[in-house]
C-alpha positions, 0 to 999 in steps of 0.5 A: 505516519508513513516516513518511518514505518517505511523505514521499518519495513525497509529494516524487516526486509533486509532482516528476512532476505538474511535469515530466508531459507531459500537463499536465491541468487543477486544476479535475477535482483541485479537485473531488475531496472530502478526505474521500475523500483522508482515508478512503484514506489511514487505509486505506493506513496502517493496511494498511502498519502492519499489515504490518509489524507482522505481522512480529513474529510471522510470517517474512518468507516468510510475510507475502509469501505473505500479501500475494500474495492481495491482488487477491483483497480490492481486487476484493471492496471494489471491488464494494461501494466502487465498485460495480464489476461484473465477469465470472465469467471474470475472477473466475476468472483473478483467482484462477488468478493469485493460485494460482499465486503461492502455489504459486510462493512456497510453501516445503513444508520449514521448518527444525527450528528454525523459529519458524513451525514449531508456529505455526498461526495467531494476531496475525501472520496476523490482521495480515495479513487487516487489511492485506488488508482495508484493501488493499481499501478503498483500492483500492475508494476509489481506483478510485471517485476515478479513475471518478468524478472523473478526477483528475489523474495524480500528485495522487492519490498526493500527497493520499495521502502528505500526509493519511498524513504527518499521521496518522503524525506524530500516532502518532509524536509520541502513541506517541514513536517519534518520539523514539526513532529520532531516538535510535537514528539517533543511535546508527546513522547508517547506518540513515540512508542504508538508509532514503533508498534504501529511500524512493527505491526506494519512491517510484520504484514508487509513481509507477509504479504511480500512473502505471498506476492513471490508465491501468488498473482498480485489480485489474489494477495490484495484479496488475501490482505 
């Protein structure tokens, strides 16, 4: 669920920084350090795995609501990461915002025989504030890239997907998950076809939002997202 939608990200990105019409210069790509590329892309990994992994204790609903306070921790780890400022004003729209999508999404009435019925807070919700933290961090380390040293519109989202290609291909050849779905795609070929639109979708939105990262602040993208 996250190996190969990474690798069609990555493909999306190379496609998009061919075929942009504003064709910037290598050297500003060039100088950006891997290091920061490395730190962004374990951030973004673990924030997905964790999320997903959530949902092997929390509903679908939940982790949704969950994840609806993100712009709350980008802004926060924006300030430490980025040393970005921000006014009391905007802190407070932030927040008016993110209310009101808990309030949109929250469901009062659970059926009896819900699973998160009697489930007050345990390793799904734990789950959640890790993603939300590394949420931040990488907002914070993206937002220090695009400040300090402008790179070019898609290379950004390529090193990511690359550097977190390489961290999920080690954790499935460790963990042999690797082997495991190629045996259960096997079994299921159809799960195939589910996870190519699944990536394609995934990709679509990531060059979108990549696209809006070089043009706006980091929170507002998450906002817009």
């Amino acid at each position: 669920m996250v190996f190969i939608p990474c690798i069609v990200n990555a493909i999306f990105a190379k496609i998009a920084s061919f075929t942009s019409e504003a064709k910037q210069s290598s050297t500003q790509d060039s100088i950006t350090p891997q290091s920061y590329y490395a730190l962004m892309s374990f951030s973004y990994v673990g924030a997905m795995l964790s999320s997903n992994h959530a949902l092997q204790y929390v509903s679908y609903p939940t982790q949704v609501l969950g994840k609806s306070v993100k712009p709350i921790p980008v802004m926060l780890l924006g300030v430490i990461l980025a040393r970005k400022r921000y006014s009391l004003l905007k802190y407070l729209f932030v927040l008016m915002i993110v209310l009101g999508v808990v309030l949109f999404m929250y469901k009062p009435k659970y059926d009896s025989k819900s699973l998160d019925a009697d489930h007050v807070f345990g390793w799904g919700e734990l789950l959640l504030l890790l993603s939300l933290g590394l949420d931040g961090v990488t907002g914070g380390i993206q937002d220090r890239i695009r400040e300090k040293y402008i790179p070019q519109t898609y290379h950004l989202m390529l090193w990511m997907n690359i550097w977190s290609i390489g961290y999920l291909l080690i954790g499935l050849l460790v963990t042999g998950e690797g082997f495991e779905f190629v045996d259960f795609a096997c079994k299921y070929p159809s799960v195939l076809w589910e996870l190519v639109t699944f990536s394609i979708c995934s990709a679509v939105g990531q060059v979108s939002a990549t696209f809006l990262l070089t043009q706006i602040e980091v929170e507002h993208c998450w906002i817009k997202c």
